[in-house]
C-alpha positions as CSV (number, residue, x, y, z in Angstrom):
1,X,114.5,106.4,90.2
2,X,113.9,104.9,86.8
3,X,114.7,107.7,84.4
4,X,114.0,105.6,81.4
5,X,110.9,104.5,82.6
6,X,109.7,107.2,84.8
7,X,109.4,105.2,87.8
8,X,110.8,105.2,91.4
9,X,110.6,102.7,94.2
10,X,107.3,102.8,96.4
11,X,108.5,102.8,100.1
12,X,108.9,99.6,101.8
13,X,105.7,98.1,104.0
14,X,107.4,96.8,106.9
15,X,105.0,94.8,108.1
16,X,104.3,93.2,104.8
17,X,107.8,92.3,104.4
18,X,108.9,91.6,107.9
19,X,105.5,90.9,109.7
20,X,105.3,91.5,113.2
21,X,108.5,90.2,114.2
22,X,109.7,89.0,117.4
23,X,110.0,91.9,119.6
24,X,113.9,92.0,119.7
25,X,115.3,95.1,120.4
26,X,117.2,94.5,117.0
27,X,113.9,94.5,115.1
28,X,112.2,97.5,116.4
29,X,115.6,99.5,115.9
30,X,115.1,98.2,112.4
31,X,111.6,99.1,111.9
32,X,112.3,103.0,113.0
33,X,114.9,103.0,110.8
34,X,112.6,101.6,107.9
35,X,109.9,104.0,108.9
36,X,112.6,107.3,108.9
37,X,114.2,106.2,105.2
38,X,110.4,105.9,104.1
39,X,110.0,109.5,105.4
40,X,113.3,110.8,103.6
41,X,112.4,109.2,100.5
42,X,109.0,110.9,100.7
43,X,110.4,114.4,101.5
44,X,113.1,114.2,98.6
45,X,110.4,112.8,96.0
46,X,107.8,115.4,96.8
47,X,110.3,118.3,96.9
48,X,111.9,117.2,93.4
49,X,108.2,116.7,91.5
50,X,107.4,120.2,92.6
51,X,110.8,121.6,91.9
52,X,110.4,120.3,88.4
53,X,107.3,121.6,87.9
54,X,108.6,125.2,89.2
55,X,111.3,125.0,86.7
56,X,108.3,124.1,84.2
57,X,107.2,126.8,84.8
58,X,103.7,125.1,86.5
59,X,103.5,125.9,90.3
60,X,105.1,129.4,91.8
61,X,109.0,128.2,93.1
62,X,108.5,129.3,96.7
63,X,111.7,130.5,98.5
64,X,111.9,126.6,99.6
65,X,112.2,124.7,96.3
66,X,114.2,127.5,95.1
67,X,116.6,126.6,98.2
68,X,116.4,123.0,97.2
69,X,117.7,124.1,93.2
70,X,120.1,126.0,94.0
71,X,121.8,123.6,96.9
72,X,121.6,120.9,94.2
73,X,123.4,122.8,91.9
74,X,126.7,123.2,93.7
75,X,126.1,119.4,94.8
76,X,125.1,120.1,98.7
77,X,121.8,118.4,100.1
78,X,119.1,120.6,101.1
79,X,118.5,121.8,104.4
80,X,114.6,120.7,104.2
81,X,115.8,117.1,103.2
82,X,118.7,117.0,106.1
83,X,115.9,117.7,108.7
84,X,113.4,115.3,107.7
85,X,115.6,112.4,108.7
C-alpha cells in the first residue's frame, strides 16, 4: 500500500495475465496459489479499512477488529488473517 498516495494494489486477474494456460500441473498449482494470496490480500485490506474506521471512531470495533488491533500492536498476525489463507 501506497501511503503517500493512498493507494494499494488491485489483486491480480489470472486469467488476464496468464490466460488459460496449458494445463500443466505446474500452472494450476500456480493459479490456486494466485487465487488464495488474492483472498489474503482481500481479508487483510477489509479488516484494516474497518479497523481504521473503528479507531475513527466511525463503525462500532466489534470483539474481531479489536482482536486484529491489539495483535498488531505487539507485532503478531491476526488469527482471522492466518485462517483466511
Amino acid at each position: 500500500m501506497d501511503a503517500e498516495a493512498g493507494t494499494s494494489a488491485e489483486p491480480i486477474d489470472i486469467v488476464a495475465k496468464l490466460g488459460e494456460g496449458d494445463g500443466s500441473a505446474l500452472f494450476t498449482v500456480l493459479t490456486q496459489e494466485m487465487q488464495r494470496y488474492n483472498g489474503l490480500l482481500a481479508t487483510i485490506r477489509k479488516g484494516l479499512k474497518d479497523v481504521r474506521l473503528g479507531i475513527k471512531g466511525l463503525v462500532v470495533m466489534s470483539t474481531s477488529l479489536d482482536e486484529i488491533f491489539q495483535k498488531m500492536l505487539i507485532g503478531l498476525v491476526p488469527p482471522a488473517w492466518m485462517q483466511a489463507y
